[in-house]
C-alpha positions as CSV (number, residue, x, y, z in Angstrom):
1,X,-15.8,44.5,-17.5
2,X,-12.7,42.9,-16.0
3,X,-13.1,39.5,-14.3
4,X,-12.9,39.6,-10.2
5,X,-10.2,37.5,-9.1
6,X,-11.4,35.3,-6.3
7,X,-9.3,35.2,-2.8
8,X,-9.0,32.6,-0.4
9,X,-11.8,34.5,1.9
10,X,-14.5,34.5,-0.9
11,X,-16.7,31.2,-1.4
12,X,-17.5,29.7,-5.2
13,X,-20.3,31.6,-6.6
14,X,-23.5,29.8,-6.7
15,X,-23.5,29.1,-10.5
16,X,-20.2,27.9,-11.3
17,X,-20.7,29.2,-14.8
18,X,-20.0,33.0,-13.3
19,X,-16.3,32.3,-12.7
20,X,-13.9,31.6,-15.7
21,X,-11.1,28.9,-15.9
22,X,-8.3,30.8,-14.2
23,X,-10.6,31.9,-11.2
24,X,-11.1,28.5,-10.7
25,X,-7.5,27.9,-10.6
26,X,-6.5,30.6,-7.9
27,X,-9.6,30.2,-5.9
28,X,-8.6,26.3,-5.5
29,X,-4.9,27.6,-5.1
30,X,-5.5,29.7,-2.3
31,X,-8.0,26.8,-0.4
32,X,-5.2,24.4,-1.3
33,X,-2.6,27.0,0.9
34,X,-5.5,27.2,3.4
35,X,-5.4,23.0,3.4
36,X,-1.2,23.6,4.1
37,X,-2.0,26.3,6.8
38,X,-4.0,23.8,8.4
39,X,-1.8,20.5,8.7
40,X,1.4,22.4,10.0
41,X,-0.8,23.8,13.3
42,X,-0.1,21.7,16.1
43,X,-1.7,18.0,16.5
44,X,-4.6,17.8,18.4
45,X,-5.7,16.4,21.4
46,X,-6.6,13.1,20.0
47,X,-3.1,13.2,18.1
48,X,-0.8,13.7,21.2
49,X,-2.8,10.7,23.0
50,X,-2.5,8.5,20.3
51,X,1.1,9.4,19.8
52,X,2.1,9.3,23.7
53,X,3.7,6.3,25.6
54,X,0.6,5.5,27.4
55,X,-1.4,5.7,24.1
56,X,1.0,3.2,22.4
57,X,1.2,1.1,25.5
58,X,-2.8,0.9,25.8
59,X,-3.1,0.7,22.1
60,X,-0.8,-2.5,22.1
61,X,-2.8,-4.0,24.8
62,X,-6.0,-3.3,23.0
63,X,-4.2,-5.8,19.9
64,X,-3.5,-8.3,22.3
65,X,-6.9,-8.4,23.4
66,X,-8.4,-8.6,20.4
67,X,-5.9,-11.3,19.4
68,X,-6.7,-13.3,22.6
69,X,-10.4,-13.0,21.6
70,X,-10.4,-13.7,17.7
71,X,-7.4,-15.3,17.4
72,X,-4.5,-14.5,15.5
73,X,-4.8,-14.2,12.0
74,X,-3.5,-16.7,9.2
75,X,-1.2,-14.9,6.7
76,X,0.1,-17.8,5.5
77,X,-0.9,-18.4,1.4
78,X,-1.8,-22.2,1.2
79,X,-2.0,-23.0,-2.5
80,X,-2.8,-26.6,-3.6
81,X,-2.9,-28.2,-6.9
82,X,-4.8,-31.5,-8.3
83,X,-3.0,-33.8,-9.9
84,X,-3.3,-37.2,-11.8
85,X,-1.3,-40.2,-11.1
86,X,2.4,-39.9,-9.9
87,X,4.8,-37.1,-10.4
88,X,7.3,-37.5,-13.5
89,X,10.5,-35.8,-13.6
90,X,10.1,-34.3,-17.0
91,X,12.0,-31.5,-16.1
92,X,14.6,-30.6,-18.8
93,X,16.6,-29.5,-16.1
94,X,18.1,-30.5,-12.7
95,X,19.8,-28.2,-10.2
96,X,22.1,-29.1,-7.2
97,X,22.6,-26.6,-4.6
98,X,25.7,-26.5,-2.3
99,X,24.8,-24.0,0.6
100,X,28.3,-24.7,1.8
101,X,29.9,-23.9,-0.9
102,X,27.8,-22.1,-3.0
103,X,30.6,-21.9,-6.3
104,X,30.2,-25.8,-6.5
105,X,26.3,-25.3,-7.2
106,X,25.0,-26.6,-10.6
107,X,22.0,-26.6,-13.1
108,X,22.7,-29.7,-15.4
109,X,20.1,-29.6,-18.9
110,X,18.9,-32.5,-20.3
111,X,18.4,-32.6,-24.2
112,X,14.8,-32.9,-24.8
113,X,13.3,-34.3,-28.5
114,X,10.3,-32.4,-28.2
115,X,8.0,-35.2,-28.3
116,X,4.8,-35.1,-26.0
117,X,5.1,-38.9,-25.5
């Protein structure tokens, strides 16, 4: 008995067991071009509002209002550091930027011995 191949139309059977691999596949195929057939209709109501001047205009406002109620929010990224005693400069390298003339910028390295002291 040959296999019936599934169209878009027909549903899953109830025990998924029924159907083999490749039935699957064109069954989920063909809902997958019904999917397609379905975003390239034409935007709905809600869509064309939303996309409209007046819908951007009163959505903008709606922002503003719930800026002016909450307050604006703080995207700032605030990160601090403890630290003992006074900062060293044990930086085995110093840089000095010219933003007028950027070709007379330099990074000057200091030897280092390795030491920890």
């Amino acid at each position: 008995m040959e296999p019936v191949q599934p169209s878009r139309d027909d549903g899953p059977p109830a025990d998924a067991d029924e159907w083999t691999d490749e039935q699957w596949l064109t069954w989920l195929k063909a809902s997958d071009a019904d999917l397609e057939d379905a975003d390239a209709q034409a935007p709905t109501l809600s869509e064309r509002a939303a996309r409209s001047s007046v819908g951007q205009v009163v959505g903008q406002a709606m922002m503003g209002l719930a800026q002016a109620i909450y307050g604006t929010t703080d995207d700032e990224l605030i990160i601090v550091a403890e630290g003992d005693g006074e900062p060293t400069d044990d930086r085995p390298f110093t840089v000095r930027l010219d933003f007028d003339n950027p070709g007379q910028s330099s990074v000057v390295f200091r030897h280092t011995d390795g030491n920890a002291d």
